[in-house]
N, C-alpha and C positions, 0 to 999 in steps of 0.2 A: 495283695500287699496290704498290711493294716496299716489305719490312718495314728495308729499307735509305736510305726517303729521308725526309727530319730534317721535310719537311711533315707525314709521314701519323703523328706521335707528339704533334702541335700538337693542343690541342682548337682547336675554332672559335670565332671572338667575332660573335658575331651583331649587328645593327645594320639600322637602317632607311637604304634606299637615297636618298641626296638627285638633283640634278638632277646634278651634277658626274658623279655614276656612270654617269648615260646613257649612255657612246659604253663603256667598260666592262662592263657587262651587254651589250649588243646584241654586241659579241664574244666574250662567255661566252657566251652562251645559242646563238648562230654557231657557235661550237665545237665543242659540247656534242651538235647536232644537224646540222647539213651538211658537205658536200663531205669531202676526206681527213681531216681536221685531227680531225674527229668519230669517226673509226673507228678510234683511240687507245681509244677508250672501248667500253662496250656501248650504251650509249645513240643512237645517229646514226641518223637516218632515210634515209639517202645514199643506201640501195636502193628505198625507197620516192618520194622527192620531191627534186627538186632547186630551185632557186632559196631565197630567203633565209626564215626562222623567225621573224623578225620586223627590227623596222626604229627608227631612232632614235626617228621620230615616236609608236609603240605603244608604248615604255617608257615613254618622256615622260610619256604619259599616266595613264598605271600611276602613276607615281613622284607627280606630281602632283595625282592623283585623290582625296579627303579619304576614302573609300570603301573604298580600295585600300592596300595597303603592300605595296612592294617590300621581301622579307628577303633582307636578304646577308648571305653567313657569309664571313669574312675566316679566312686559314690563316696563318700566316708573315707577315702584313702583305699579305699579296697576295687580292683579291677570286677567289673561287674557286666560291663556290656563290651562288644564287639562286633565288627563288620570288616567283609573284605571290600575294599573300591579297587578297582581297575580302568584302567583309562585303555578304550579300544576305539581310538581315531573317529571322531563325533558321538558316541555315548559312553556311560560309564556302565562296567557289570557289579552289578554288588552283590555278594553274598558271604557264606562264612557267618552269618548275622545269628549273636547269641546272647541274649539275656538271662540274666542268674536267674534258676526257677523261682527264688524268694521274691526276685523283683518283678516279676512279672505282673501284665496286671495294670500296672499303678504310673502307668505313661513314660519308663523311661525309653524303650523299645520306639514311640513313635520320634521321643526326640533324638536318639540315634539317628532314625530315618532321615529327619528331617537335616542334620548336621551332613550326614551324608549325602545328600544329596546340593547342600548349599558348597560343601567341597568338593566336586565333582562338577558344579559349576564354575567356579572359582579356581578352581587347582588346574583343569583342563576343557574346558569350556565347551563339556559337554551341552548337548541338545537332549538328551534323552537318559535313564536309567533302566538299564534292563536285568533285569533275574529268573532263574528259574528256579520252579516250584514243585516237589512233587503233585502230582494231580489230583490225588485223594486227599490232600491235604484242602479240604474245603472250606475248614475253616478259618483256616492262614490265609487262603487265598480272599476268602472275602475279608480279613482284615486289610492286607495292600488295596484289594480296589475301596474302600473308602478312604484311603489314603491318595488315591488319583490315580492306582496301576491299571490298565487295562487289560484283561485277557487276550490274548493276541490268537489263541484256539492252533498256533504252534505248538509242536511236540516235540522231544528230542528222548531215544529210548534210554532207559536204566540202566546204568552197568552192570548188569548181571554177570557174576563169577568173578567180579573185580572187589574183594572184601575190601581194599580200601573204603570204599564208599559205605558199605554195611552189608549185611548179612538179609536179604530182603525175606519177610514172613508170606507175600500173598507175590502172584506171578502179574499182576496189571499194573506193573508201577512205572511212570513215566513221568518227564518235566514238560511243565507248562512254561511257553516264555511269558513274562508281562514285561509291560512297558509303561514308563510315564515320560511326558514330555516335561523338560525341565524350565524352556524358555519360551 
């Protein structure tokens, strides 16, 4: 992000995602993760998987869910970041986590993190936050662990033949859990 554009001097205003944002998120989060549009950013998985990261019907749900909260962090008036939080009885899961390839970079990503996980204290009083990660994603992953995630060396396999998730390029792909303790 340059230190020249009048967004990345904006703090963010965070907010819970309603149903109108659906078609919104699902091209952020599109963005954020496939094809060229994502490789603007660090974050694209376009070397690992092709086809889509998710779909209007899996936001819906999310957005919907009493369980669930879609956070969106707005920059300038414009939807820019997102996360999913989940409340699963003593921790929270968070993922769904997408920052616009332009923004990248330039810290709005860890303050997401960090709003997320103070509302997930706060909203359901969790203990812990846990996500997973693809595995090869090494250098995602060491950004969480200096953020406090821990590797927990848990796996959980790929969906393989389930395009919802993507279209996978190499046959080794798996999630890693991490975990942070919140309190």
């Amino acid at each position: 992000m340059s230190s020249m554009d009048p967004v990345s001097s904006m703090e963010p205003i965070f907010r819970t995602a309603s149903a109108e944002d659906v078609p919104a998120l699902v091209a952020l989060v599109e963005s954020a993760y496939r094809g060229d549009s994502s490789r603007a950013g660090w974050t694209t998985e376009a070397d690992i998987l092709d086809g889509q990261r998710t779909d209007p019907d899996a936001v819906a749900a999310v957005v919907g869910d009493p369980t669930s909260v879609m956070l969106v962090a707005e920059v300038g008036g414009a939807l820019t970041a997102c996360c999913q939080l989940e409340d699963r009885g003593g921790h929270a899961y968070f993922g769904m986590f997408a920052v616009s390839p332009s923004q990248q970079g330039g810290g709005l990503g860890r303050r997401v993190l960090t709003e997320a996980e103070r509302l997930a204290r706060e909203r359901w009083g969790a203990a812990e936050m846990h996500m997973t990660v693809i595995s090869v994603r090494e250098d995602l992953i060491a950004w969480y662990v200096r953020r406090g995630y821990v590797r927990t060396g848990k796996t959980s396999p790929f969906p393989y033949g389930d395009e919802r998730f993507g279209l996978p390029k190499r046959d080794d792909l798996e999630f890693e859990l991490l975990v942070k303790k919140l309190r």
